[in-house]
ZANU-273572 format. One record per residue (C-alpha): residue number from 0; x, y, z. Coordinates in steps of 0.05 Angstrom, whole numbers, plus 5000, padded with zeros to 4 digits. Layout:
// ZANU-273572
NUM|X|Y|Z .
...
// end
This chain:
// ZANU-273572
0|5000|5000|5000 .
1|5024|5074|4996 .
2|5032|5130|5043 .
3|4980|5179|5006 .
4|5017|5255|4994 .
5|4962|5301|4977 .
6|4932|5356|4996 .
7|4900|5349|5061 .
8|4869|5404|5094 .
9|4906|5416|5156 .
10|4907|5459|5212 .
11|4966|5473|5254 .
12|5001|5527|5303 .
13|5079|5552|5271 .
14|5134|5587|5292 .
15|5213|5590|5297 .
16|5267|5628|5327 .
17|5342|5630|5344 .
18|5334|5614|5424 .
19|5379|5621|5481 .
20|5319|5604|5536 .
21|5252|5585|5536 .
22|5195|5608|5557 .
23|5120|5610|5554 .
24|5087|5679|5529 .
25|5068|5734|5577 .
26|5031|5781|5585 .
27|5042|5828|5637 .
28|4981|5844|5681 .
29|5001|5904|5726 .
30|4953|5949|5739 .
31|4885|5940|5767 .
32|4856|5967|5697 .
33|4893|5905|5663 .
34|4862|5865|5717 .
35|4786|5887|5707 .
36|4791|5879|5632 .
37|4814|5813|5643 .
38|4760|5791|5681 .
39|4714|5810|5633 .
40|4744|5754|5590 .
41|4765|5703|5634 .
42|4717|5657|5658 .
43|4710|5647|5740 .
44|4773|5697|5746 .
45|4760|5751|5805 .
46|4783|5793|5851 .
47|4759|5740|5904 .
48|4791|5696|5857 .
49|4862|5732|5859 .
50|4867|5741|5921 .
51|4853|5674|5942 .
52|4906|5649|5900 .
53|4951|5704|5918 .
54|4939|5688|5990 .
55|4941|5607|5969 .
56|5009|5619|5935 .
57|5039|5661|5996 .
58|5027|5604|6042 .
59|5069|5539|6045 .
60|5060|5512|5977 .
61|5058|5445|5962 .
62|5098|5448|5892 .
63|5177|5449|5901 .
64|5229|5467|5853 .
65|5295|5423|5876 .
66|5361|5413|5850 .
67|5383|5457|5800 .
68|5451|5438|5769 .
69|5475|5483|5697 .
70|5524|5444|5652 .
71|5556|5475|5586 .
72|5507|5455|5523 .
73|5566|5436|5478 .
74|5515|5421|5416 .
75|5483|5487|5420 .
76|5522|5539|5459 .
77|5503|5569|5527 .
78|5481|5528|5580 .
79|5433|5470|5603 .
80|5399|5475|5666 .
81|5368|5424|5697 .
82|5316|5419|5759 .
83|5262|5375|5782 .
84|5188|5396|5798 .
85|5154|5362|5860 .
86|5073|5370|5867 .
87|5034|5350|5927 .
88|4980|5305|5928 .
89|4929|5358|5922 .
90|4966|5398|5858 .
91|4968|5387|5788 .
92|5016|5427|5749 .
93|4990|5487|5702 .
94|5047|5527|5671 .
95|5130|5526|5684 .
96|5177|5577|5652 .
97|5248|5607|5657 .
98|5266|5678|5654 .
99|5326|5724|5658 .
100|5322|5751|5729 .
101|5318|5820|5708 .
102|5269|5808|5664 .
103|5218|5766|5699 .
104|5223|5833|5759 .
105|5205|5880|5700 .
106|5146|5837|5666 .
107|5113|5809|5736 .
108|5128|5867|5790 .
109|5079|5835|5834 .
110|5100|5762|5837 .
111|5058|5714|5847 .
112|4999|5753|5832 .
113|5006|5778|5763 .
114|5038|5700|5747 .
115|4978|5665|5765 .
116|4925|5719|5738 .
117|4966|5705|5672 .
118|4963|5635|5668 .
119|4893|5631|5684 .
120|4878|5686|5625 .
121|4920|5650|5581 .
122|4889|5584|5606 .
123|4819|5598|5586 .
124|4846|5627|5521 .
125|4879|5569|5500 .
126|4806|5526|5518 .
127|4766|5579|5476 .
128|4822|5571|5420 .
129|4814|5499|5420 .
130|4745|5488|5430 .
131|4719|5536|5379 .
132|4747|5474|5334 .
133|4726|5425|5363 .
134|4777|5400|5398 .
135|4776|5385|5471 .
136|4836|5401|5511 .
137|4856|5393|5584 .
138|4889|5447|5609 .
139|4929|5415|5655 .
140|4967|5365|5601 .
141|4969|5419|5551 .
142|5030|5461|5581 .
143|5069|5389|5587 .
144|5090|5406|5662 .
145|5080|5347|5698 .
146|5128|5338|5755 .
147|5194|5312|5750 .
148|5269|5326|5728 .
149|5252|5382|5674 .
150|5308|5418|5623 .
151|5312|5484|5594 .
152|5374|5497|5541 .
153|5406|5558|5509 .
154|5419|5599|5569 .
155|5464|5658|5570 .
156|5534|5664|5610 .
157|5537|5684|5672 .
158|5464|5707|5681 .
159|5417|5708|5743 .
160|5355|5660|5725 .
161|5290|5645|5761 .
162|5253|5584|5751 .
163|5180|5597|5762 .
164|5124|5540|5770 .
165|5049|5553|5776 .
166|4995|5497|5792 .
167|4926|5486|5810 .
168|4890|5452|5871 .
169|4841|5412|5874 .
170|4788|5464|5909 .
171|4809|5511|5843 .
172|4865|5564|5876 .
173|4931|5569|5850 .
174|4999|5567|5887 .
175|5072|5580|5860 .
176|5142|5565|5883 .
177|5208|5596|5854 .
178|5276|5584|5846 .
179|5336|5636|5833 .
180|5401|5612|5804 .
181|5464|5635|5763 .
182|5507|5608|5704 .
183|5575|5604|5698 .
184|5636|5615|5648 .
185|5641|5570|5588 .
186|5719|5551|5578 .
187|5704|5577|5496 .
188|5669|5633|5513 .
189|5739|5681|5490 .
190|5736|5716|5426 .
191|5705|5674|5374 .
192|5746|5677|5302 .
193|5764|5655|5236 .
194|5818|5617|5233 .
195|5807|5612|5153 .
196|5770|5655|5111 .
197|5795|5671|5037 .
198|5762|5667|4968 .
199|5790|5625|4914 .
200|5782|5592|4840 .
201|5744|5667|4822 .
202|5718|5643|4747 .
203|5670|5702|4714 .
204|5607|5666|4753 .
205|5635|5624|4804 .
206|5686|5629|4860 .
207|5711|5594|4932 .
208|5696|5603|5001 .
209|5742|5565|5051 .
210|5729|5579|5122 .
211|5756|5548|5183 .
212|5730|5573|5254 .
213|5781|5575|5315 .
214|5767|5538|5376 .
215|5721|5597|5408 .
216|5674|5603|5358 .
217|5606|5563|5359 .
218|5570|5588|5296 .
219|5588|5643|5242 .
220|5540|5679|5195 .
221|5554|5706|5119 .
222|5533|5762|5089 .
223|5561|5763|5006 .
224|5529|5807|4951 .
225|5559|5845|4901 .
226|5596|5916|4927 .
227|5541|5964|4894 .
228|5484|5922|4935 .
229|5521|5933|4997 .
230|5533|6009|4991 .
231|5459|6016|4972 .
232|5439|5987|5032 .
233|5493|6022|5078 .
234|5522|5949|5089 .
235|5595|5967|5085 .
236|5616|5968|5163 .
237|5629|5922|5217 .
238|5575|5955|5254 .
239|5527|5961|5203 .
240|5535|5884|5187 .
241|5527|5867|5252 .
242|5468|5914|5262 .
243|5437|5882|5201 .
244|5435|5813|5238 .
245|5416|5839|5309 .
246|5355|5849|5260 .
247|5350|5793|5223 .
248|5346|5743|5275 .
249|5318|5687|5223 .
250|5394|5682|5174 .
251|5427|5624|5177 .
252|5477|5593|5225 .
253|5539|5557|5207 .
254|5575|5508|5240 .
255|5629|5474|5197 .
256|5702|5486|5171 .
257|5687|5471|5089 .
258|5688|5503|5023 .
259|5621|5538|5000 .
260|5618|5545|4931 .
261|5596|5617|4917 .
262|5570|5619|4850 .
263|5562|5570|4786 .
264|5607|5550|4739 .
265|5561|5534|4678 .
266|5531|5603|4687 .
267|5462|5564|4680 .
268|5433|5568|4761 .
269|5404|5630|4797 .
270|5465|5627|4841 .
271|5514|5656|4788 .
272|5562|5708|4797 .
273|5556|5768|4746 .
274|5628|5774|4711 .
275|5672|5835|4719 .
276|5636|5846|4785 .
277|5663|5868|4845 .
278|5627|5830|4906 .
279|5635|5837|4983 .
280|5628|5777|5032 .
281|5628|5787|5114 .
282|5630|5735|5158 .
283|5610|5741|5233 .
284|5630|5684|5283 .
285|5591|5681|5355 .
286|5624|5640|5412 .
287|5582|5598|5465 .
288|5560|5651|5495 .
289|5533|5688|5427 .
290|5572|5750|5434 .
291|5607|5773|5366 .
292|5678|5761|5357 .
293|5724|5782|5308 .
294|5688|5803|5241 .
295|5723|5780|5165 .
296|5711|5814|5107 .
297|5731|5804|5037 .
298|5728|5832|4967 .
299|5744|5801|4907 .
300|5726|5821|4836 .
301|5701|5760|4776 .
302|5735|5755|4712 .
303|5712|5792|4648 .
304|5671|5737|4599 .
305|5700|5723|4539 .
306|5626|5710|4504 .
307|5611|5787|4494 .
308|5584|5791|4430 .
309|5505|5775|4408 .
310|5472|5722|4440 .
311|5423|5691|4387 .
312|5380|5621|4385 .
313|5396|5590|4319 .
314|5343|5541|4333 .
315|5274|5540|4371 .
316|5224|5490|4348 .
317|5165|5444|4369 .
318|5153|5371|4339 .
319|5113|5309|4362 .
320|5061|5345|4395 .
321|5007|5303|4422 .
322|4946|5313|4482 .
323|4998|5328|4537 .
324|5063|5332|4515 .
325|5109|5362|4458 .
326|5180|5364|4440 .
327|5224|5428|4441 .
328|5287|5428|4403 .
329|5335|5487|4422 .
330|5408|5506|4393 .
331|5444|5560|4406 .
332|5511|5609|4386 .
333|5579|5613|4406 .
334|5569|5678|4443 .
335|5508|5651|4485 .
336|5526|5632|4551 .
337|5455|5612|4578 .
338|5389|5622|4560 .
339|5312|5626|4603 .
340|5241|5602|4580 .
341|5176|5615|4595 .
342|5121|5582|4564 .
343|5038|5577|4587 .
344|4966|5579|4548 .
345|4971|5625|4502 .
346|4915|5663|4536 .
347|4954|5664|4608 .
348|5008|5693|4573 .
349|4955|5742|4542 .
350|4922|5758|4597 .
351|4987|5786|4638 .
352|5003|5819|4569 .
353|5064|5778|4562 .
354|5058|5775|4485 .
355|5116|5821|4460 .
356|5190|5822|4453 .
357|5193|5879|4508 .
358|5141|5844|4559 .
359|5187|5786|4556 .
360|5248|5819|4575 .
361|5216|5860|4625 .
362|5193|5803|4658 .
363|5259|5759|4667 .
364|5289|5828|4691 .
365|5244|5822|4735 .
366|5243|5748|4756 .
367|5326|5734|4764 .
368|5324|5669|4793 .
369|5286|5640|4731 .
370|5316|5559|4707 .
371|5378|5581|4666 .
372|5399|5531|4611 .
373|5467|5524|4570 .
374|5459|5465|4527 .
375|5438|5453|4460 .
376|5384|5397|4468 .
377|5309|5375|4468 .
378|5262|5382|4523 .
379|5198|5346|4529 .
380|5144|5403|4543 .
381|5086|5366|4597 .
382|5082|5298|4595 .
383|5066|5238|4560 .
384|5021|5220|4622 .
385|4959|5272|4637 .
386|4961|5255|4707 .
387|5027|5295|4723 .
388|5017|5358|4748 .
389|5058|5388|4684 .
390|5026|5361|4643 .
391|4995|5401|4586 .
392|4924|5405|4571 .
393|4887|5378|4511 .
394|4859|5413|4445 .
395|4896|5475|4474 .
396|4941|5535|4448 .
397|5003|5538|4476 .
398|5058|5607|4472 .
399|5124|5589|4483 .
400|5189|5650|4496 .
401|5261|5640|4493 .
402|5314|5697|4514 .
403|5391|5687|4493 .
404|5445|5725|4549 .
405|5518|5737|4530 .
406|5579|5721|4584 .
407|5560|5784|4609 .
408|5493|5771|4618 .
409|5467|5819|4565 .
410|5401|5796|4526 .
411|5395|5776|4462 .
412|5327|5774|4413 .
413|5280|5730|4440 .
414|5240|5675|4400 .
415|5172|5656|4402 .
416|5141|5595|4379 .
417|5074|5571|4378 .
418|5032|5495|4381 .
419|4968|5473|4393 .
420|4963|5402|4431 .
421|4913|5349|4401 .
422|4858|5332|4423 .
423|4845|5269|4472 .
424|4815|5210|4460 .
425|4793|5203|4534 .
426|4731|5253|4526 .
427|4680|5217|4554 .
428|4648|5224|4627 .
429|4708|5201|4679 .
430|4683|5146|4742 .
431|4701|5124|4794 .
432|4688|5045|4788 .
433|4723|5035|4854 .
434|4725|5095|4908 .
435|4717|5057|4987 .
436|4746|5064|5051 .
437|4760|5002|5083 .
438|4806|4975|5148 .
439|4783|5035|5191 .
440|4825|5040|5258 .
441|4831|5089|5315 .
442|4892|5121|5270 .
443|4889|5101|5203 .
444|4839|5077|5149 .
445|4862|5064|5073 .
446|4829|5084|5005 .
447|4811|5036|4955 .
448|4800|5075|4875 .
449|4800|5046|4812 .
450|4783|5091|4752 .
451|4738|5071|4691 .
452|4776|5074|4614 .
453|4754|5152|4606 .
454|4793|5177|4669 .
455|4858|5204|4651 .
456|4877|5223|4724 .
457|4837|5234|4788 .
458|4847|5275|4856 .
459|4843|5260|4928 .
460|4821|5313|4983 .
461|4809|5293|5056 .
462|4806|5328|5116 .
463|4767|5316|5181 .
464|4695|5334|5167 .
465|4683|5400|5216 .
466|4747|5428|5174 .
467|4699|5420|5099 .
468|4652|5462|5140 .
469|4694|5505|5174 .
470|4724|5524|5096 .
471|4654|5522|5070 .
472|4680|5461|5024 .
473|4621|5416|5018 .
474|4578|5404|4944 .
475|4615|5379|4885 .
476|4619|5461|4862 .
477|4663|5478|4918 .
478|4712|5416|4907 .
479|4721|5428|4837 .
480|4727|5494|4859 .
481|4783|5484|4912 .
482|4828|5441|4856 .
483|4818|5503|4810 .
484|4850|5545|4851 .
485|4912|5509|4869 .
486|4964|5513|4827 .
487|4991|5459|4834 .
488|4945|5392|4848 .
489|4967|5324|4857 .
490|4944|5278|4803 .
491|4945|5205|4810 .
492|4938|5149|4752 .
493|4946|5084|4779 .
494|4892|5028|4820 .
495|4915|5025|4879 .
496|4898|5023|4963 .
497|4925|5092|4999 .
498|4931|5093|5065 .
499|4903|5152|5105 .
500|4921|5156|5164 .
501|4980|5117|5203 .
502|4975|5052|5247 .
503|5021|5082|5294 .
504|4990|5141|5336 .
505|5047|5189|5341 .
506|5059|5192|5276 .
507|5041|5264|5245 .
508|4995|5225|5194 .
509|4951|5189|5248 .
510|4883|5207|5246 .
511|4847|5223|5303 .
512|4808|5170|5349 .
513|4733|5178|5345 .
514|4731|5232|5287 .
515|4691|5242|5233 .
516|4735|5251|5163 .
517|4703|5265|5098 .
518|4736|5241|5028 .
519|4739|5262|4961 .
520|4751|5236|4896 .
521|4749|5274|4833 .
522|4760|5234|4765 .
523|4783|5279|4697 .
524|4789|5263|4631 .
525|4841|5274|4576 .
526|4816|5343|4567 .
527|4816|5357|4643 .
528|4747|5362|4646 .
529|4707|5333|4718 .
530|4677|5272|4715 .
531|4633|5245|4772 .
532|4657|5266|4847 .
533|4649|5213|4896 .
534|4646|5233|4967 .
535|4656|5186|5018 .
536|4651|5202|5107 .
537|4672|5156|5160 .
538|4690|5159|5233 .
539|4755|5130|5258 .
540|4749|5076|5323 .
541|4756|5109|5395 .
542|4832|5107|5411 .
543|4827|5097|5487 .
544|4883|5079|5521 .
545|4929|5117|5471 .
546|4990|5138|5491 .
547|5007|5217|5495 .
548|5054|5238|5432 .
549|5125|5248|5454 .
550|5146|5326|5441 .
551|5220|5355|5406 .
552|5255|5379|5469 .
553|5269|5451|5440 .
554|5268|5525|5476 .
555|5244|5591|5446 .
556|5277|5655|5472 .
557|5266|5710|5489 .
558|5196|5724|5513 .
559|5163|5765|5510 .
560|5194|5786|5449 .
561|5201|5856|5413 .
562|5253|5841|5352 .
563|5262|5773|5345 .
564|5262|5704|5372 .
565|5311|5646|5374 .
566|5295|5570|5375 .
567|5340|5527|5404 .
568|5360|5455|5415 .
569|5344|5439|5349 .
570|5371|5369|5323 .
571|5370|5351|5248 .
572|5317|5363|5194 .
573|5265|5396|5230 .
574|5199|5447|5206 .
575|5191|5511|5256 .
576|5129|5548|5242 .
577|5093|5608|5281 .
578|5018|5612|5291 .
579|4981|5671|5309 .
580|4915|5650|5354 .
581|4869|5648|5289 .
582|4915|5593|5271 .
583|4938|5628|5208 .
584|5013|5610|5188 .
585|5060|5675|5198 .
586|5116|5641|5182 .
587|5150|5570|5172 .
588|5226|5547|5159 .
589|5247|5468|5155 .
590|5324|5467|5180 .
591|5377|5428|5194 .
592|5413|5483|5233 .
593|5415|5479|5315 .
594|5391|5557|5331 .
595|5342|5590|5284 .
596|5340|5664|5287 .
597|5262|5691|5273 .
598|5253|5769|5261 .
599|5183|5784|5282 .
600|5188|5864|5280 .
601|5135|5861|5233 .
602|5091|5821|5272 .
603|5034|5845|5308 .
604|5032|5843|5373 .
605|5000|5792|5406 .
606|5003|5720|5426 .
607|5027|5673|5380 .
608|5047|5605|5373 .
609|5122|5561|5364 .
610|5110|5492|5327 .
611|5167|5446|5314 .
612|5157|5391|5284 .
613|5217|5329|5271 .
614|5192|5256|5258 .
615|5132|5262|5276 .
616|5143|5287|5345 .
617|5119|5359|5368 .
618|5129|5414|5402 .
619|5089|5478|5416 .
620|5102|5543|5456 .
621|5068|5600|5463 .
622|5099|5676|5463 .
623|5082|5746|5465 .
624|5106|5801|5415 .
625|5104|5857|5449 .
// end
């Protein structure tokens, strides 16, 4: 059977960041204004009910924070702490964050008070969040904190911490317990270098980096673009570069001694250098503690192409056109380095006026990073198949533009050439003659399709059936409507059995236990015309007795946050994405890099949500941008 990748509507909390600690999101409650309008919002939270718990938490709690210990984080930089959490019999824990001493004074100046008034806001928040979709949620399991040895990474050097824990009581009042402690030195926290850092092999589109870090530095971060870029944008200091990436928190992070290759020697990728250009490169090395250490920059200048003169196709035809597919035969000059294509319907192209020599310059000035090709060859234009996604459409006019470039990257006269595709013999009314769902679990359930002789490809959409409503997806109109828009749909060929879900709970492709999921399957023909939709809706077995899915031990830092946030404790190919509390994506990164820098200065401010997801596993934080 196979794993079905399709589109599946999903929804999900995202964010990233490049962290030193983590946190949960605050917000600050410090005068009694900020306490009235929250009680307007928060469900059973009073005065009575404030100072209760205030009065609760000043008493002899029974949650302890014990045995802090900080070790060196030699993956990451910074330091680990580590502590354990003991609850009495009558608490359950809530929430359990680390802050910068200083910080935690300025954002809670009334202890206790203003901690637990924020949890409970931001508890009954997070229950409105979740049940408006239908999904029930305990607050007690959702912030993860049950007792136990606990560890927070990507702490800064010497720096006063406090370790703050709230829980909840049985008879509903709230008590707290803290714990102060301070980091040390980290033996390679001196002044973070590069040992190496020169630029060799400079062709006229490609050149060298080799870099080699000394044995204080942690991570480095680049910065290359040609000179005039830099002076335009006042990049041309230590201090500016530096500023630039205090405020660009999401760049990357680098880790290893190698040899980056800078450019592209066949001229042909969006990477390439531009000959007889002078470029600038900085480089920026951190040590464990993330302070900057001893900036290197370098300037070197490409060589002058020896392909200068016109740049001219000497051949751009189309042969062996059938339904879905045609041939394109393209030669070129001597003094043609590379050249770009862009071919759609005819009446696309028309409709964004791209239907003269000018529009189609204009537009790859525009669009730099468009495929660049250097050899003399034929391409196969769609695909023989109608069920790939490039493939072209039947009894249709096609447009197809070609633009030479010299070694200097100067542009030639562009060809045009024009074909119509046949039409298909597959133009009758596409079925379904097999469309079930069969071996329904707690966590999985498979697909069964076959397709009658008039269905050149079909499409799958499934989803869990209160997300259909919540999109307003749910007659035939809308479906066909939702495929229309995307631009680019899965489309499957073969009989087969998909699976939909995943026999294994904590896998991200389990379905949930006792949930209603609604299918769809729309046949086309060989003109890519709808055939007839089959909808199918089933409900997944009650998963009882399931286990809890294990989360990605990560930290987000700092929070609140004004500028940008870090994630750390990253490990391997992992997706960090940020959610805002409508559950809208604001932003999402996969990485392989151990901190991830996120700039959220255009961000509003608000509460918003960290999601990192690695094989399957996740975890999810909440902030603040203030």
């Amino acid at each position: 059977m196979k794993r079905l990748t399709l589109l599946v509507l999903t929804l999900g909390l995202t964010f990233g960041a490049f962290a030193q600690i983590s946190t949960s999101p605050r917000k600050s409650v410090k005068t009694d204004a900020q306490k009235t309008e929250l009680q307007k919002h928060v469900k059973g939270l009073t005065a009575t009910t404030i100072n209760a718990a205030k009065s609760s938490a000043l008493k002899a709690s029974g949650v302890t924070i014990s045995d802090v210990t900080t070790a060196e984080d030699t993956d990451n930089g910074g330091f680990k702490a580590t502590y354990t959490v003991t609850f009495g019999s009558d608490d359950f824990g809530v929430d359990v964050w680390i802050m910068k001493t200083d910080a935690m004074d300025e954002a809670y100046p009334n202890g206790a008070e203003d901690m637990i008034a924020e949890t409970e806001y931001y508890l009954e928040s997070y229950k409105n969040f979740y049940e408006g979709y239908g999904i029930t949620w305990d607050d007690a399991y959702y912030f993860n904190t049950e007792g136990g040895e606990k560890t927070s990474s990507g702490l800064a050097c010497n720096t006063d911490y406090t370790i703050c824990v709230v829980c909840k009581t049985n008879d509903g009042t709230y008590t707290t317990a803290t714990k102060e402690f301070t980091t040390g030195f980290i033996a390679t926290s001196g002044l973070a270098a590069m040992e190496t850092a020169k630029v060799q092999d400079v062709t006229t589109t490609d050149a060298y980096l080799e870099v080699k870090k000394n044995e204080n530095t942690q991570y480095y971060k680049m910065l290359f673009a040609d000179l005039a870029l830099m002076e335009q944008y006042n990049l041309t200091t230590e201090d500016s570069v530096i500023a630039y990436f205090e405020a660009n928190t999401n760049t990357s992070s680098y880790t290893q001694d190698t040899t980056w290759e800078m450019g592209d020697a066949d001229l042909t990728s969006q990477y390439a250098l531009t000959p007889n250009t002078d470029y600038l490169l900085w480089i920026v090395p951190f040590n464990s503690c993330f302070e900057v250490g001893t900036v290197s920059k370098i300037e070197f200048k490409t060589q002058a192409s020896t392909q200068t003169g016109l740049a001219e196709l000497t051949t751009l035809s189309v042969a062996n056109v059938t339904s879905t597919s045609a041939e394109l035969t393209v030669a070129m000059n001597d003094q043609t380095a590379y050249y770009t294509m862009v071919y759609a319907e005819t009446d696309t192209l028309n409709a964004y006026n791209m239907n003269s020599t000018d529009s189609i310059l204009a537009y790859f000035a525009a669009n730099t990073n468009a495929n660049k090709y250097n050899q003399n060859t034929t391409y196969i234009l769609g695909a023989d198949n109608a069920g790939s996604a490039s493939a072209l459409k039947a009894n249709t006019s096609y447009t197809l533009w070609a633009v030479p470039f010299n070694g200097n990257m100067e542009a030639g006269t562009p060809k045009v050439v024009e074909f119509t595709t046949i039409e298909s013999t597959q133009n009758g009314v596409a079925k379904m003659t097999v469309a079930q769902v069969i071996a329904v679990t707690e966590t999985n359930a498979q697909l069964e399709v076959e397709k009658n002789d008039q269905t050149s490809f079909y499409r799958i959409l499934y989803a869990e059936t209160a997300v259909f409503s919540q999109y307003n997806i749910e007659t035939e109109e809308d479906v066909i409507n939702y495929f229309a828009s995307v631009s680019n749909p899965s489309n499957f060929t073969q009989d087969t059995v998909w699976e939909l879900g995943d026999d294994d709970a904590e896998s991200q492709y389990a379905l949930t236990p006792k949930t209603s999921y609604t299918v769809w399957v729309v046949p086309y023909n060989g003109n890519a015309e709808a055939g007839e939709l089959v909808k199918i809706v089933f409900t997944t077995e009650n998963g009882a007795g399931l286990t809890e899915t294990e989360t990605v031990n990560v930290n987000v830092y700092p929070n609140p946050a004004t500028d940008y946030v870090q994630v750390i404790g990253l490990n391997g190919m992992q997706r960090v994405e940020i959610l805002n509390t409508l559950g809208q994506t604001v932003f999402a990164q996969d990485t392989k890099a151990n901190v991830l820098n996120i700039n959220v200065q255009n961000f509003e401010k608000g509460t918003y949500f960290v999601k990192v997801t690695a094989n399957g596993k996740v975890n999810t934080q909440k902030i603040v941008v203030k």
